[in-house]
TIVO-2410 file (N, C-alpha, C; in nm, 3 decimals):
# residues 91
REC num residu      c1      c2      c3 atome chaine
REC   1      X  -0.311  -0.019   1.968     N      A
REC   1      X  -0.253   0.114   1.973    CA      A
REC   1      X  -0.271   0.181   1.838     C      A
REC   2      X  -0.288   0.316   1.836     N      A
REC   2      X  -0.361   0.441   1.682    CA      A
REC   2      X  -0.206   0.451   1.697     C      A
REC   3      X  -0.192   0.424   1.576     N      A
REC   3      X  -0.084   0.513   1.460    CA      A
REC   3      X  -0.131   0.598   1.446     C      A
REC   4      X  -0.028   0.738   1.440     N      A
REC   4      X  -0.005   0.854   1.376    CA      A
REC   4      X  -0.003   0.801   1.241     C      A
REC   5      X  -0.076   0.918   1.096     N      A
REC   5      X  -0.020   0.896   0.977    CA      A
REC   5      X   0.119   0.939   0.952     C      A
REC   6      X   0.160   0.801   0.865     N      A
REC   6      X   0.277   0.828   0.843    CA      A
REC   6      X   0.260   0.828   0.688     C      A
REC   7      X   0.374   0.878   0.613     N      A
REC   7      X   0.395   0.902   0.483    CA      A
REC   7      X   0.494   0.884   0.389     C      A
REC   8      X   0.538   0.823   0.279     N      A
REC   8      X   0.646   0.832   0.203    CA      A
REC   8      X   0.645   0.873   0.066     C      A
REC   9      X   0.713   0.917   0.055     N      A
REC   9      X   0.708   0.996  -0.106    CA      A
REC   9      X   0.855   0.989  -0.168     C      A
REC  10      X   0.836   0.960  -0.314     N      A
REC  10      X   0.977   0.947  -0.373    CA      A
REC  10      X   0.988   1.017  -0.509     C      A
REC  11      X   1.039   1.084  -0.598     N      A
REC  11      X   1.010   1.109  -0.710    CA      A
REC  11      X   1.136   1.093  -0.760     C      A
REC  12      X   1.183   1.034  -0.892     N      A
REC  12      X   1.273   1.031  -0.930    CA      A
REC  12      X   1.259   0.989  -1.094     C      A
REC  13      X   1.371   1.038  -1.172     N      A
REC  13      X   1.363   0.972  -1.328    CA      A
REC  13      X   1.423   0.818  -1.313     C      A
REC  14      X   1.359   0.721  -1.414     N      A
REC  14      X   1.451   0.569  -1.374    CA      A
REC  14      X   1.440   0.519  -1.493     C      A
REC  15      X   1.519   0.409  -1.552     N      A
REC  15      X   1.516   0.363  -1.693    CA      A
REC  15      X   1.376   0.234  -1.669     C      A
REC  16      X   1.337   0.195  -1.769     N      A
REC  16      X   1.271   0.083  -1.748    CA      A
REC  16      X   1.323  -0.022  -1.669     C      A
REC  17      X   1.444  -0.041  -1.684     N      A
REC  17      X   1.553  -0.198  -1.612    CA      A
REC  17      X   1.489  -0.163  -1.477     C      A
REC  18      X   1.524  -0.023  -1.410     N      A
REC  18      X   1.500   0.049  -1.279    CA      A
REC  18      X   1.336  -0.016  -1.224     C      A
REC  19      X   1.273   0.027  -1.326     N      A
REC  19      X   1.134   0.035  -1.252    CA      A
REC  19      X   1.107  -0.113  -1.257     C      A
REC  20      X   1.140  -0.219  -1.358     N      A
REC  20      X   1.127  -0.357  -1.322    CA      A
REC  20      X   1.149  -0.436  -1.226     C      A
REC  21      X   1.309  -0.352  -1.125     N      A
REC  21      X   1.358  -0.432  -1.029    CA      A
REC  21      X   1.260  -0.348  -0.910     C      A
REC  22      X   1.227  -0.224  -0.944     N      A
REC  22      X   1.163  -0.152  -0.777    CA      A
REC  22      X   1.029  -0.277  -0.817     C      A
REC  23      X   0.951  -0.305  -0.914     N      A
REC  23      X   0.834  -0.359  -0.893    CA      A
REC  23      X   0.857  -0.500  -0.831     C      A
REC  24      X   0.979  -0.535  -0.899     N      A
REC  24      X   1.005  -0.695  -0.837    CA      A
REC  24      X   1.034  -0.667  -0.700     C      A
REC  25      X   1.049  -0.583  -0.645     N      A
REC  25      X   1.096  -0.578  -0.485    CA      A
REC  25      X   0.971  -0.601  -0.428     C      A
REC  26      X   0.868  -0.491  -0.501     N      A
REC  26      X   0.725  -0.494  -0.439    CA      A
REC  26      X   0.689  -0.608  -0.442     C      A
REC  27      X   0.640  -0.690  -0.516     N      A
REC  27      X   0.637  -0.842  -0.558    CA      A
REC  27      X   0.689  -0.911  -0.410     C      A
REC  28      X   0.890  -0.931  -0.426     N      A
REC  28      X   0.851  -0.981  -0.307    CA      A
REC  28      X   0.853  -0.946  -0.158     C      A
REC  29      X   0.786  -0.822  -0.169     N      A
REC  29      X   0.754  -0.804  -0.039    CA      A
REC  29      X   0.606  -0.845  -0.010     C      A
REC  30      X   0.533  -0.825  -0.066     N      A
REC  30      X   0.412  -0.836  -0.078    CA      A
REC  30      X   0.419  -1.046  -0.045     C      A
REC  31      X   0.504  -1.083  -0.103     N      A
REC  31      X   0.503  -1.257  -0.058    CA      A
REC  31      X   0.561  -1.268   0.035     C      A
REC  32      X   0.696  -1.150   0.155     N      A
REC  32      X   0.694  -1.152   0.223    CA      A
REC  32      X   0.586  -1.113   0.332     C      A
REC  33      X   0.512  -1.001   0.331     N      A
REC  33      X   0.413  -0.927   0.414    CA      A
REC  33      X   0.518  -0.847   0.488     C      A
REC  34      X   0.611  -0.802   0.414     N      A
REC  34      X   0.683  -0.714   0.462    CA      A
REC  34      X   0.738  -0.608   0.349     C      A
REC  35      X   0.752  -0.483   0.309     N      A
REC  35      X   0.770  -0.377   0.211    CA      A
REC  35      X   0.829  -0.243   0.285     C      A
REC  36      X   0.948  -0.222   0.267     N      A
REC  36      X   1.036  -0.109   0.306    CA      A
REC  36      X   1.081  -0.031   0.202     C      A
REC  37      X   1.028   0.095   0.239     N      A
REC  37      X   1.072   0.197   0.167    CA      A
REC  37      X   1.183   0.358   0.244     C      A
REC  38      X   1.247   0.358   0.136     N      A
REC  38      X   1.345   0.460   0.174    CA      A
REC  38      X   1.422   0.525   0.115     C      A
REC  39      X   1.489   0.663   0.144     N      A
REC  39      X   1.525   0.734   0.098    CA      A
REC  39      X   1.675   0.841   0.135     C      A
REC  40      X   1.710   0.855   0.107     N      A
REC  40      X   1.804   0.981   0.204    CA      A
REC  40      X   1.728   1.060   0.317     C      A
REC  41      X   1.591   1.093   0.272     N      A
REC  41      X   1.495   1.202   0.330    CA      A
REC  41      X   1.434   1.131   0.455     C      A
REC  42      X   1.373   0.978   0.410     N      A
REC  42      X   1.283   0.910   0.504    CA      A
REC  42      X   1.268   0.768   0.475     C      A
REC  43      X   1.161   0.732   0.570     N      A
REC  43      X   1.164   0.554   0.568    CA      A
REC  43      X   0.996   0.532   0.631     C      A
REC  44      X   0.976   0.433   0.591     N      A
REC  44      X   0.862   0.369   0.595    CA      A
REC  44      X   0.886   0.216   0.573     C      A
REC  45      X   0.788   0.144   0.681     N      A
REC  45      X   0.751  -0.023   0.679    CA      A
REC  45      X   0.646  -0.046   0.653     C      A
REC  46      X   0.576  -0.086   0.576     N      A
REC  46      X   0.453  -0.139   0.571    CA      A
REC  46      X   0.418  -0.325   0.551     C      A
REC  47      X   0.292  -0.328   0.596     N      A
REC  47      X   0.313  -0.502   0.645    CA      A
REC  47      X   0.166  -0.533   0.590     C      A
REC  48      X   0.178  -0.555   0.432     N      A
REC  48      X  -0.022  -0.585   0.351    CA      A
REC  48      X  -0.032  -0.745   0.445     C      A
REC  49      X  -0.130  -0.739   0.474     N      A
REC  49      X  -0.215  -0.887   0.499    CA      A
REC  49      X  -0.332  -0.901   0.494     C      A
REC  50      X  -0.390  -1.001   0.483     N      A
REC  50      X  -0.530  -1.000   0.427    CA      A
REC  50      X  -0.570  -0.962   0.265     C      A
REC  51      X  -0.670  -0.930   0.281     N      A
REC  51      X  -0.728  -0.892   0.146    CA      A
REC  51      X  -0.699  -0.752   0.078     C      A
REC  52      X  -0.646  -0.743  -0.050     N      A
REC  52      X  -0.612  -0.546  -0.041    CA      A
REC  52      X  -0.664  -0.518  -0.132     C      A
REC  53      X  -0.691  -0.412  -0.152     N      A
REC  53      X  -0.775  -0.364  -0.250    CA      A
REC  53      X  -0.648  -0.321  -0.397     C      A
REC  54      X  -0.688  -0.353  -0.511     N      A
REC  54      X  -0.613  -0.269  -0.608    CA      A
REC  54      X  -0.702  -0.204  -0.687     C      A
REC  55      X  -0.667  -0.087  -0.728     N      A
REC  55      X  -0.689   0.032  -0.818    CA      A
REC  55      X  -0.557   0.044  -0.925     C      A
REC  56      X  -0.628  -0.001  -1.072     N      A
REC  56      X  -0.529   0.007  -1.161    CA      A
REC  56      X  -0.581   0.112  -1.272     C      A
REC  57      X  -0.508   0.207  -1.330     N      A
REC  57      X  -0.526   0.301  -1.402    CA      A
REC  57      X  -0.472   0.330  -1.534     C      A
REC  58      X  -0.462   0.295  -1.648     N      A
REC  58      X  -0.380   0.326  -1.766    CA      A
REC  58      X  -0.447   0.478  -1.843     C      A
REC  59      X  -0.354   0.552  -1.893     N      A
REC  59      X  -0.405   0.636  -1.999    CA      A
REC  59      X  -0.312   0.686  -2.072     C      A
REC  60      X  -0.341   0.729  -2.201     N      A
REC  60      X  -0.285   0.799  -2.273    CA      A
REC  60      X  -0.316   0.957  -2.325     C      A
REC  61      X  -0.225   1.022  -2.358     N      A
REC  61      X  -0.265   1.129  -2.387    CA      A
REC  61      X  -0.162   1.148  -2.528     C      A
REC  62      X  -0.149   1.251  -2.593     N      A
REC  62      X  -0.056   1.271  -2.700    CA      A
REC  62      X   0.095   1.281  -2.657     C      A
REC  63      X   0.099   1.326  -2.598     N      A
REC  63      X   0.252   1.273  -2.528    CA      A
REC  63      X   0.269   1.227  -2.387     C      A
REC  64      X   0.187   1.187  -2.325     N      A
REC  64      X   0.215   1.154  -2.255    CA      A
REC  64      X   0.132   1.011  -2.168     C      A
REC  65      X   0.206   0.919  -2.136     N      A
REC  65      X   0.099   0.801  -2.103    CA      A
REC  65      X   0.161   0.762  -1.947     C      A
REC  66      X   0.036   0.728  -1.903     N      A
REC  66      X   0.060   0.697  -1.776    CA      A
REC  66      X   0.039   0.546  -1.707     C      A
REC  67      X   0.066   0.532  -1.640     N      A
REC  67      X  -0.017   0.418  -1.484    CA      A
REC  67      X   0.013   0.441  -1.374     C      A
REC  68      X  -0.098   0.393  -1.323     N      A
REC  68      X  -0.150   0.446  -1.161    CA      A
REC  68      X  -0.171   0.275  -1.072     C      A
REC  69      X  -0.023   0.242  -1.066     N      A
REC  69      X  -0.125   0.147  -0.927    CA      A
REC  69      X  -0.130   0.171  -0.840     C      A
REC  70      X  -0.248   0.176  -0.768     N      A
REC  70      X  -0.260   0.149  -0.587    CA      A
REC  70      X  -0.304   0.081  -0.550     C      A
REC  71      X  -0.253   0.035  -0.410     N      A
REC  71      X  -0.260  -0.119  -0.323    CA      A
REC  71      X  -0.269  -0.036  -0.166     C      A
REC  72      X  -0.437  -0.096  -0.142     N      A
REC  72      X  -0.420  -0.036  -0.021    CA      A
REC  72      X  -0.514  -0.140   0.076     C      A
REC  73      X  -0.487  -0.152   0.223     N      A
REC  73      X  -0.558  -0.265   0.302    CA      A
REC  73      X  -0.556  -0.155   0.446     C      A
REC  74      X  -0.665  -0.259   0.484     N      A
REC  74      X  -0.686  -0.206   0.649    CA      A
REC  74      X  -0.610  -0.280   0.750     C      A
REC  75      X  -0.542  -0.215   0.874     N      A
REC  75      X  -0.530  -0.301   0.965    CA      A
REC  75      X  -0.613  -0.298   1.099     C      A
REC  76      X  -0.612  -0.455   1.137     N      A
REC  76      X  -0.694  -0.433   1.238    CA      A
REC  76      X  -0.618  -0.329   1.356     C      A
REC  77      X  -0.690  -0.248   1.468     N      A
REC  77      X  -0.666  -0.154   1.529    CA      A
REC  77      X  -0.595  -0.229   1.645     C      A
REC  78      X  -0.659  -0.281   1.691     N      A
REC  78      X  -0.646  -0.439   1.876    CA      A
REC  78      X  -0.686  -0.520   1.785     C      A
REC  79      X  -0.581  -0.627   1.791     N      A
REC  79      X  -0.652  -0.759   1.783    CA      A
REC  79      X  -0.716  -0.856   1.904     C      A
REC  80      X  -0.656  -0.745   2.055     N      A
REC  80      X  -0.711  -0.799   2.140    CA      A
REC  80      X  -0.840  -0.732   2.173     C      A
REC  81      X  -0.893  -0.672   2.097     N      A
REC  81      X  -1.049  -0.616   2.121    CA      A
REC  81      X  -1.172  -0.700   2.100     C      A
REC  82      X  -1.242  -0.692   2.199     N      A
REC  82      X  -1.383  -0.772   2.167    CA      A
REC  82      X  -1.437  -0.738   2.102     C      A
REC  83      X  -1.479  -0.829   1.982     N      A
REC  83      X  -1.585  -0.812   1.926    CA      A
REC  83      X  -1.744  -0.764   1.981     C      A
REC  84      X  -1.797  -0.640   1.986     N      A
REC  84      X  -1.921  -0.661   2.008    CA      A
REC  84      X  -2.047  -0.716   1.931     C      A
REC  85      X  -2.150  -0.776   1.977     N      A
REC  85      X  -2.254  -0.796   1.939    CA      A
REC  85      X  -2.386  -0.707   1.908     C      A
REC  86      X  -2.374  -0.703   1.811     N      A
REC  86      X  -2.504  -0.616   1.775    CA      A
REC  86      X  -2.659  -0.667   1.770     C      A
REC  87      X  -2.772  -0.596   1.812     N      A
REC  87      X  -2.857  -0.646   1.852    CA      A
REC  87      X  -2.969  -0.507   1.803     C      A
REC  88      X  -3.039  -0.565   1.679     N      A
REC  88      X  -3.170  -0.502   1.627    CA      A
REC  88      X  -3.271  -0.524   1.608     C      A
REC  89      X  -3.396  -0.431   1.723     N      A
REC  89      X  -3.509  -0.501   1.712    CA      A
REC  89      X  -3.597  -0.382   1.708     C      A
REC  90      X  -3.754  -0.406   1.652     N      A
REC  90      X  -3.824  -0.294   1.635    CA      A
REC  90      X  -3.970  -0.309   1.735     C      A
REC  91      X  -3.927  -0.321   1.859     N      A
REC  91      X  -4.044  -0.328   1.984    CA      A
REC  91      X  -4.055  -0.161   1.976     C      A
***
């Protein structure tokens, strides 16, 4: 079954202590294969398995420095779908 995109977004100021425990959550969700996010506004489940891709980003500027992680994976669509066989020939 196609999922609709779904979306979550959060913005908020947090002390360092803050952002250590949201990353440790990620952490263990990610050893669960389970990661919930939420808000007053909204909610989202997401479930990484397999292989995921990361994109890590540092920079600095004169006042201002950043990081960018993203963690992103595919899921399969059916797992009850047949595989087809592909077949290439040049008669």
């Amino acid at each position: 079954m196609k999922q609709g995109k779904k979306s979550f977004r959060h913005e908020s100021l947090q002390d360092a202590r803050s952002i250590r425990d949201i990353l440790k959550a990620l952490l263990d969700g990610f050893d669960k294969g389970r990661i919930s996010f939420s808000d007053e506004d909204d909610e989202i489940l997401m479930e990484p398995k397999g292989l995921l891709h990361l994109k890590l980003r540092a920079t600095q500027d004169e006042h201002r420095h950043r990081i960018n992680i993203r963690v992103s994976w595919q899921i399969e669509e059916d797992a009850g779908k047949v595989k087809k066989t592909l077949s290439v020939s040049n008669d």
